[in-house]
KEVEXVO-335837 format. One record per residue (C-alpha): residue in one letter; x, y, z. Coordinates in steps of 0.05 Angstrom, whole numbers, plus 5000, padded with zeros to 4 digits. Example, Ala and Ser with C-alpha at 12.3 -4.5 7.8 and 13.67 -1.06 7.14 Angstrom:
2
a524649105156 s527349795143 
END
This chain:
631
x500050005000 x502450684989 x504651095045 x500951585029 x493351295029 x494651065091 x489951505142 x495951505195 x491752025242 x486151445248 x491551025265 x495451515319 x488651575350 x486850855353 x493150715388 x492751275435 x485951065450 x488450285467 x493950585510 x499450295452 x504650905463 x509750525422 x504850495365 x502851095361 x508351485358 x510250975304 x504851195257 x506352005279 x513051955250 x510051565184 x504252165179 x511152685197 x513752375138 x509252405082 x507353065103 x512153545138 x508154155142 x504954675189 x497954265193 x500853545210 x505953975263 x499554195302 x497053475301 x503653185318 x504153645381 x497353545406 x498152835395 x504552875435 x501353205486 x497452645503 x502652155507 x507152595555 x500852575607 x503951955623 x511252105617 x516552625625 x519452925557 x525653185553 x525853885565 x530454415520 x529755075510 x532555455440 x532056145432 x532556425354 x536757075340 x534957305264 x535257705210 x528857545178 x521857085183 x522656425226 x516456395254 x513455855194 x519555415218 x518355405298 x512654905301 x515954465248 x521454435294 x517854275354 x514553745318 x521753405295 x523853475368 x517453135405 x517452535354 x523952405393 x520152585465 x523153235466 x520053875477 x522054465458 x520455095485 x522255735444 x523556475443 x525056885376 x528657535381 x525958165350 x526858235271 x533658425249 x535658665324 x540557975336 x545858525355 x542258895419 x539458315444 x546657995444 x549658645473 x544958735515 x545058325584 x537958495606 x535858305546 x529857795534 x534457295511 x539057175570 x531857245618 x529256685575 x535956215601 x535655885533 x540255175525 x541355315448 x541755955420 x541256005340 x544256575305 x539556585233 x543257015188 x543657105118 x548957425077 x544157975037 x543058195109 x549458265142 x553358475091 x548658795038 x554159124996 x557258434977 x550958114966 x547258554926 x552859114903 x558958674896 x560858964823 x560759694844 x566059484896 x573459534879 x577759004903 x580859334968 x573759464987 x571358764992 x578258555035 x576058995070 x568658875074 x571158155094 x575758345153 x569058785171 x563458235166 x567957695200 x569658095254 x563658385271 x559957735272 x565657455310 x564757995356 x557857825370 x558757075380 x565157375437 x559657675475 x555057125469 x559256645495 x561157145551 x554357305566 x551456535572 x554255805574 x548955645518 x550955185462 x551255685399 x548455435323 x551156035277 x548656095207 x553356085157 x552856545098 x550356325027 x552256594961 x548856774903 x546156384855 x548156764797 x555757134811 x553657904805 x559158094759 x558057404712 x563557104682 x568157714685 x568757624759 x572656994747 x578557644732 x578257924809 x582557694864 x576557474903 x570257314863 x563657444899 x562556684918 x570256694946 x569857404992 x563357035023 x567056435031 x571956725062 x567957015116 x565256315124 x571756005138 x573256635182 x567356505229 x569055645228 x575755855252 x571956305318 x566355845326 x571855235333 x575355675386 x569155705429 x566755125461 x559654865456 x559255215382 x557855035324 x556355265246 x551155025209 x552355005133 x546055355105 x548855295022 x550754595032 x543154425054 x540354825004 x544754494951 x542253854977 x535053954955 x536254464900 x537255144909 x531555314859 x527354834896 x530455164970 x529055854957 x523056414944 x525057054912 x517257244916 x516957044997 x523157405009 x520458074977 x513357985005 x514157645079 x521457735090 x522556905094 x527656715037 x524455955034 x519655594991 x514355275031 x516754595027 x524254865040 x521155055110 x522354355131 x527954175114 x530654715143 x526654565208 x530253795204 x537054075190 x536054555257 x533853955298 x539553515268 x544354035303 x539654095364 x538653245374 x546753305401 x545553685447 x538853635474 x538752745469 x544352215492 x547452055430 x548251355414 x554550915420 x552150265378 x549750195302 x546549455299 x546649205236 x542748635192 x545548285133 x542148065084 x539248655038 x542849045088 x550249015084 x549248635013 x543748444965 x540847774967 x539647265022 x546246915034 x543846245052 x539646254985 x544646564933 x550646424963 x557146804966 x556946914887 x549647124891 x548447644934 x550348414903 x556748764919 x561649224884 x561949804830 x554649564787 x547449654796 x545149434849 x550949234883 x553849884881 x548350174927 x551249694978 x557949824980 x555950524990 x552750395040 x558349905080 x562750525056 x558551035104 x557950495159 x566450615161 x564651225165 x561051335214 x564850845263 x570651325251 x567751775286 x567851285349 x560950905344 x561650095354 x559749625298 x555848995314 x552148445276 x544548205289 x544147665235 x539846995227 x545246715189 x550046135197 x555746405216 x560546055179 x557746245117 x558947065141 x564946945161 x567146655081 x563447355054 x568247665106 x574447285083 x573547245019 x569547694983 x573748224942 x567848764948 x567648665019 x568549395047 x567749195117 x571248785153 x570548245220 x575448645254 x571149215243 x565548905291 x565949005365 x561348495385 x557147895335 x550847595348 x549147225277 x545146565295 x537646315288 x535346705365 x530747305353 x533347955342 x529948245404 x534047795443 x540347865412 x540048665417 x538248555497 x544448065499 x549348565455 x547649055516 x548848695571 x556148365543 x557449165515 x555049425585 x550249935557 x543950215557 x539349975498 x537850695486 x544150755465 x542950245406 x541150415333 x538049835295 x538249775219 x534349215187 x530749215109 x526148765143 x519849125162 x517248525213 x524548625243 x524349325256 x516349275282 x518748735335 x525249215359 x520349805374 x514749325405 x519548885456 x524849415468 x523050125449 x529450415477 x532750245414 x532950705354 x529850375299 x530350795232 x526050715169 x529750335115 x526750475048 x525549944988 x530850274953 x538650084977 x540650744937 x537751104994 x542250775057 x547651175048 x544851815060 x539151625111 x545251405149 x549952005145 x543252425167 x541452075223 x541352555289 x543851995330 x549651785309 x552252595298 x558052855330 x560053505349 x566253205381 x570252725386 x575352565452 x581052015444 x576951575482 x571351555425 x576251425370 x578950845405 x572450575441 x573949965399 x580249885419 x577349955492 x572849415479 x577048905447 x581749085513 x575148895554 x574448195526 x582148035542 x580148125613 x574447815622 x578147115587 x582647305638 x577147315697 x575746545674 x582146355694 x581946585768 x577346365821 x575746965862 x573547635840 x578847965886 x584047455851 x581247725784 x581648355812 x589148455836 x590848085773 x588348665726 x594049135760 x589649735764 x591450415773 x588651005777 x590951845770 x586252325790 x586953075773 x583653725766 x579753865712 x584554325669 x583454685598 x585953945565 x580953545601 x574953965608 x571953735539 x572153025558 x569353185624 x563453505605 x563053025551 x562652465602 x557152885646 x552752915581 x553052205564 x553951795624 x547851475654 x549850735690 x553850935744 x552251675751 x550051945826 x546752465804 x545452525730 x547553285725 x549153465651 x554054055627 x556054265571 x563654465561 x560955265577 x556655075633 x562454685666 x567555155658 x562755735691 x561455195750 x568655095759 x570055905760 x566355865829 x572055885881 x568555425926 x568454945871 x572954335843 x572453885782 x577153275785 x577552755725 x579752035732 x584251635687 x584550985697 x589350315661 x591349585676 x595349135641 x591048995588 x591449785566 x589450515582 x582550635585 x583751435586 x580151875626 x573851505655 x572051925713 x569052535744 x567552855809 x564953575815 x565553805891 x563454385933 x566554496004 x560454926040 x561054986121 x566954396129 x563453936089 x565153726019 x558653665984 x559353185918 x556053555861 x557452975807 x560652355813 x560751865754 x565051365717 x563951015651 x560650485640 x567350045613 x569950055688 x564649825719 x564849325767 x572849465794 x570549905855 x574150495824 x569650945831 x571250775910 x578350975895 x575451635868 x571651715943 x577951545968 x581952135933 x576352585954 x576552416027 x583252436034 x582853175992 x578253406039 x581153236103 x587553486084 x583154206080 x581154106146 x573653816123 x570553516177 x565453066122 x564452876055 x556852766033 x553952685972 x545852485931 x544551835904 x537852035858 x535251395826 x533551425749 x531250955697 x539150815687 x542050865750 x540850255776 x548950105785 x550750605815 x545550555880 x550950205926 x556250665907 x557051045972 x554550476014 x560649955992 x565250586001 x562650656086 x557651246079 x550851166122 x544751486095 x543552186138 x536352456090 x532152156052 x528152556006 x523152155951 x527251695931 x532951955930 x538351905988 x543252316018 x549951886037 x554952196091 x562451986111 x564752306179 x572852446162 x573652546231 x573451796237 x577451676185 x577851696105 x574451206055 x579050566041 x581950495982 x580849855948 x586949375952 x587749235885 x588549925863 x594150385859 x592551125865 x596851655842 x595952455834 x599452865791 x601053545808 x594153955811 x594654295742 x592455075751 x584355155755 x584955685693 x580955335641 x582755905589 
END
């Protein structure tokens, strides 16, 4: 049937009706689909609304600085965002007055405390002589006009990031269709396209000098769809909004695309079928000469696709396999197929046998020691996907179209598996992992855990948080949910304006064995208020669970603290869906519960007693403290 005589809103409401949550927001991001517009986004959202009366979105807040007409675009947005249980509250800045409200610090934007700020810019309005008079201008004028333009929005983004710990999305500028001068500005030293340019690769170089900002590429997403198709001369002159109507979405997609990385966890794991997947054909059917691979139609498609799977786990997201396959025939594809782009070694973790797929994801995350959220699924197999979102609806499970031509690109777009950065630790997570499965063959050799345990050779450094580490720290506060206390997320800004309070310290924790360094694991965020050292944050990734070094990290603290003359170190346990792990923490490490407040516990440690143990199989070492200026 054809996606598009389906009656999806009788379906939403059917499923809302027999409580199916699952379902129905199933069939609201089929009806988002075939029709992204301002009528389905008020459906969507009311729709929403009734499925967050029995859950708790995700809350973000975005705040739009422009130069011209975004209003069409906001409840597109918030439509995009709450099919991910997200919602979005907004605030959009006066028309063409970006620069007071920045400069101003009473301004409406700073009282709105927004978590995203988006700059909207375009180039006809911030620099109106290059745009729209570039062949009256002799060539010393646009250098100059440049050097102007850059600086001035550079100037602007200074004060923003001065003014608030906000993650910034800046605009950057487009060029004309048509040059301005034609072909004879192919003569000048800078043709028109180049002097924007230019500017552009000004403002990437201050945007990557800020942390927690970021440019969004406006003529690359145009030129994605078709400018002609992107933009609306006739709009422009009559409303003041430079898109077509159906350009208003994709522009409201690309703008949640950015948001999604900072507003959702991010996942860690792409799962991936096989057959019709990775290749054409059913292996077991055509065998390895059958199924499609290489430079021709269809195979091509394929390859494509394995080629942006590589990429994608370059940017530190693990490979696995969830196959009903016999294994020994994947493993000859693997071996011994010349078109064969990826590669066993590529695959942190295998489950290809006859088992449902729905078991085999739940079994991947318990071996991976991860949440399932943190899973994307791909599958062509429509029945596949359907039982993934029924059984375990944590996992991301994408639409994968009829057509393999399409997998490339779905993948490189998907929100999830963005990064803004990218710490050593991601690029060598599966490194990490392969390190992982060396000690637990290990652990079968030894009968105790302790045994295990002082086998491993642990040890662990602990120092402040300097201007090296704070990216992975904050990093590590946004993503970490197992064996977090407290669940507190910052962003790079936010953490560096925490640490600027003098009563405050950020420590991070690296910790290796024998097996290899897992690099900086750890974090502890502390307050000493009234001789008491009050833990803000204390976390540690999920790879280390299970080695008691997050008592180690207690034990630094303690010994920190009553070296300052603190008379107790205290800190919250508040229970999430996640958590779980992390509940006996500060109870294995000697604290006693001093409040309870619903659900969630307050855990003290009298250091006039004495300081928490340190584990016995551990070695502790601190460096130096490096200085606390994170400039």
């Amino acid at each position: 049937m054809n996606n598009s005589t389906i009656n999806w809103r009788d379906i939403i409401q059917s499923a809302i009706a027999e409580g199916d949550a699952v379902g129905a927001q199933s069939a609201a991001r089929a009806l988002w689909a075939s029709a992204p517009n301002a009528s389905t986004a008020r459906y969507v959202l009311a729709r929403q609304a009734e499925l967050w009366r029995n859950k708790q979105p995700i809350e973000h807040r975005v705040a739009v600085l422009r130069s011209y007409t975004v209003e069409p675009m906001l409840p597109l947005l918030q439509a995009e965002a709450a099919l991910s249980d997200c919602r979005l509250a907004t605030h959009v800045g006066e028309f063409n007055a970006y620069a007071q409200e920045i400069l101003d610090s009473s301004s409406e934007l700073y009282r709105f405390k927004p978590d995203t700020i988006i700059l909207a810019v375009q180039t006809r309005d911030v620099a109106p002589d290059l745009w729209g008079r570039f062949a009256d201008l002799d060539d010393d004028t646009i250098a100059e006009r440049v050097n102007e333009v850059a600086g001035e929005i550079g100037g602007l983004l200074a004060q923003l990031r001065a003014k608030t710990s906000a993650h910034l999305l800046v605009h950057a500028l487009e060029t004309p269709v048509i040059p301005a001068d034609g072909m004879l500005g192919m003569r000048r030293p800078l043709t028109q396209n180049e002097a924007i340019g230019l500017i552009n690769r000004r403002l990437r170089e201050r945007v990557m000098n800020l942390s927690d900002a970021h440019l969004l590429d406006v003529e690359a997403l145009q030129a994605r769809y078709g400018r002609a198709r992107f933009l609306n001369e006739r709009k422009w002159a009559t409303a003041k909004l430079p898109f077509s109507a159906e350009a208003l979405a994709w522009m409201a997609a690309e703008w949640w695309r950015h948001l999604s990385m900072v507003a959702l966890p991010q996942a860690k794991v792409l799962a991936l079928d096989l057959d019709n997947t990775l290749w054409g054909g059913v292996l077991g059917e055509e065998g390895i000469a059958g199924i499609r691979l290489g430079s021709e139609h269809p195979g091509a498609h394929f390859s494509n696709f394995q080629r942006a799977i590589l990429d994608i786990a370059r940017r530190g997201i693990l490979l696995v396999l969830v196959s009903k396959n016999n294994w020994s025939d994947v493993q000859q594809v693997f071996d011994n197929h010349p078109d064969m782009l990826l590669k066993q070694s590529d695959f942190t973790a295998v489950r290809v046998n006859w088992e449902s797929k729905v078991d085999n994801l739940i079994s991947l995350a318990e071996e991976l020691n991860l949440g399932l959220d943190a899973f994307v699924f791909l599958d062509d197999n429509p029945v596949e996907r359907e039982a993934v979102r029924r059984s375990i609806p944590q996992v991301a499970v994408p639409e994968l179209s009829e057509d393999p031509s399409t997998y490339a690109d779905m993948l490189r777009l998907l929100p999830a598996l963005e990064r803004l950065h990218a710490s050593a630790e991601d690029l060598e997570r599966s490194k990490l992992y392969a390190q992982e499965r060396s000690r637990q063959a290990a652990r079968a050799d030894v009968e105790s855990l302790e045994e295990f345990l002082g086998s491993l050779g642990i040890r662990v450094e602990v120092e402040l948080i300097g201007a090296l580490t704070l990216g992975r720290a904050a990093q590590l506060t946004l993503k970490t949910n197992q064996l977090n206390m407290t669940t507190r997320r910052y962003t790079e800004s936010q953490l560096r304006e925490r640490l600027s309070n003098p009563r405050c310290r950020g420590y991070v924790l690296r910790a290796s064995d024998r097996f290899g360094d897992n690099g900086i694991v750890g974090v502890a965020i502390v307050d000493i208020v009234d001789q008491t050292l009050d833990i803000d944050t204390l976390l540690l990734s999920c790879r280390v669970i299970g080695r008691q070094i997050e008592t180690a990290l207690l034990a630094f603290l303690s010994r920190s603290a009553r070296s300052m003359g603190v008379h107790a170190i205290q800190g919250w346990y508040v229970p999430t869906s996640k958590n779980a792990p992390a509940r006996a923490v500060y109870k294995t490490a000697g604290f006693v519960v001093a409040t309870e407040n619903g659900g969630s516990e307050l855990w003290r440690f009298d250091l006039r007693s004495g300081e928490v143990g340190l584990p016995p199989w551990i070695e502790l070492s601190t460096d130096s403290p490096p200085s606390l200026t994170l400039d």
